[in-house]
N, C-alpha and C positions, 0 to 999 in steps of 0.2 A: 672596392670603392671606399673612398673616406667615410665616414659618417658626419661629415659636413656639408653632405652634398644629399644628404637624404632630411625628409620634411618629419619637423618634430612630430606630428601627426602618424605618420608610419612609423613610431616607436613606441605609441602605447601600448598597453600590457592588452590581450586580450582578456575579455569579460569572462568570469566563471561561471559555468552554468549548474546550478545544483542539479544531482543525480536526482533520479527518483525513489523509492523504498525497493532495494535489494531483491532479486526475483532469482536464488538458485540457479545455477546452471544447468540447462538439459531440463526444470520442470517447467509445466505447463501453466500458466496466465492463467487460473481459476479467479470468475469474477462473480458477482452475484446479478442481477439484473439492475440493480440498483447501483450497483459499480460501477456497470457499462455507465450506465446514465450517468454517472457523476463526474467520470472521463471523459466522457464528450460533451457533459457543461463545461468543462472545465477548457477546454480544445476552445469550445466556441468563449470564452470568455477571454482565455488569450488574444483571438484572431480582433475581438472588441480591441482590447487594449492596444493592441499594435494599430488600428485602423484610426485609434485616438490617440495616436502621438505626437506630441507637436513637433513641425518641421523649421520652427527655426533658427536651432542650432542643428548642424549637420551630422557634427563627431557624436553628441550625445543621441541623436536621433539613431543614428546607427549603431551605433554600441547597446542601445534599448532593443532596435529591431532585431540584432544579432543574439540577444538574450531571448526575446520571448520566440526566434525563431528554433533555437537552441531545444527552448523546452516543449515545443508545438513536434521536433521532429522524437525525442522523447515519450512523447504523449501517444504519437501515433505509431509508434511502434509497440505499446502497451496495448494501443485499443485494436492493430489490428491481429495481436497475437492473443486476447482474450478470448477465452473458450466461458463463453456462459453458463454456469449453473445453476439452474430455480433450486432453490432450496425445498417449494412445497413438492419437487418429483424429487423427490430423497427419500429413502425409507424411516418412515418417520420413527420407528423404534431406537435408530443408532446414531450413535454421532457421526455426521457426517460435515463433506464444507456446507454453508451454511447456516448450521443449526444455529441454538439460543440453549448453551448448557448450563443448568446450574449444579455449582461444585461445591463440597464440602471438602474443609481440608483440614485434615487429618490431626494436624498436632494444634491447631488454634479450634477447631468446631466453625469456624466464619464459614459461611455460603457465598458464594459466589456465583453473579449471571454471565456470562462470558457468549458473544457470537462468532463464528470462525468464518470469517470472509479473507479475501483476496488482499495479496502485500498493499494495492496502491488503498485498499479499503481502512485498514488496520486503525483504527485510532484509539487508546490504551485508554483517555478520558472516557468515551461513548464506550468502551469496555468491549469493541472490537477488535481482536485478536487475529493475525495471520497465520492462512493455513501451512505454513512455513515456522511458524514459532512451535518452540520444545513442549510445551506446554498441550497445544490444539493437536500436535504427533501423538503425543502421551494417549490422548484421550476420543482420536479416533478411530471407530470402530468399538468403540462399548457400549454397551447398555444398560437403562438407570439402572441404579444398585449395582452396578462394577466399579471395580477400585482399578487405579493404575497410581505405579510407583511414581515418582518425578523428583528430581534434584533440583531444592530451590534455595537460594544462597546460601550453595555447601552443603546442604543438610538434606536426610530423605524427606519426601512428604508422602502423602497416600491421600491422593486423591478420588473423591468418592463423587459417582455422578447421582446426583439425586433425580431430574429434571430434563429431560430434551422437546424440545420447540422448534419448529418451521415458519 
């Protein structure tokens, strides 16, 4: 068929929907309780926003609905492949997901508090860390006063845990 016979409308680009935080293939959606919750504020606050969309323009109306629909079916394939972990039934000796570790590293002496939650939890400001990142691999299953190697830009470090929390 020509493409003069087709309505400008049905050649817009579809809308991109941003991915969510990388979740390994084959491992398991470890969440904290506070995850869950923040996942399914987050579900209900999309469903807000689509339910406050104004209708009248049609193209932009649907192009919004098609985005936050996008990220709703995203969302809930996160929320309903979470496997919950309380942190306070962890053994509170080791690191585990979870915890609240503080780290001393090796060639600067800085401490650091770091907690290991869930990819969709991760936020590097709040100094939450995924339990997928090299760093939270590094370091669990140890206990305070254990050291673990780790490579951080380029270079070894020797990471010391001073500290674990629930």
């Amino acid at each position: 068929m020509s493409r003069g016979f087709v309505k400008e409308s049905d050649q817009e680009e579809l809308p991109i929907i941003p991915a969510r935080a990388p979740l390994p293939a084959g491992a398991t959606n470890y969440v904290t309780p506070t995850g869950l919750a923040a996942l399914r504020a987050e579900a209900e606050a999309l469903e807000a926003d689509k339910a406050a969309l104004p209708t009248d323009n049609e193209d932009e109306h649907r192009r919004a609905t098609t985005v936050i629909d996008g990220k709703l079916s995203l969302l809930q394939q996160r929320i309903s492949s979470a496997r919950v972990v309380d942190p306070a039934a962890q053994p509170q000796e080791e690191v585990r997901f979870g915890a609240r570790v503080t780290l001393r590293f090796g060639s600067t002496g800085k401490e650091q508090t770091i907690q290991i939650v869930g990819v969709d939890e991760a936020n590097v400001k709040e100094k939450k860390i995924a339990f997928t990142a090299p760093i939270a691999k590094a370091i669990t299953g140890l206990w305070a006063g254990e050291t673990a190697d780790f490579r951080m830009g380029g270079k070894a470090e020797k990471l010391e845990v001073l500290g674990i929390g629930y």
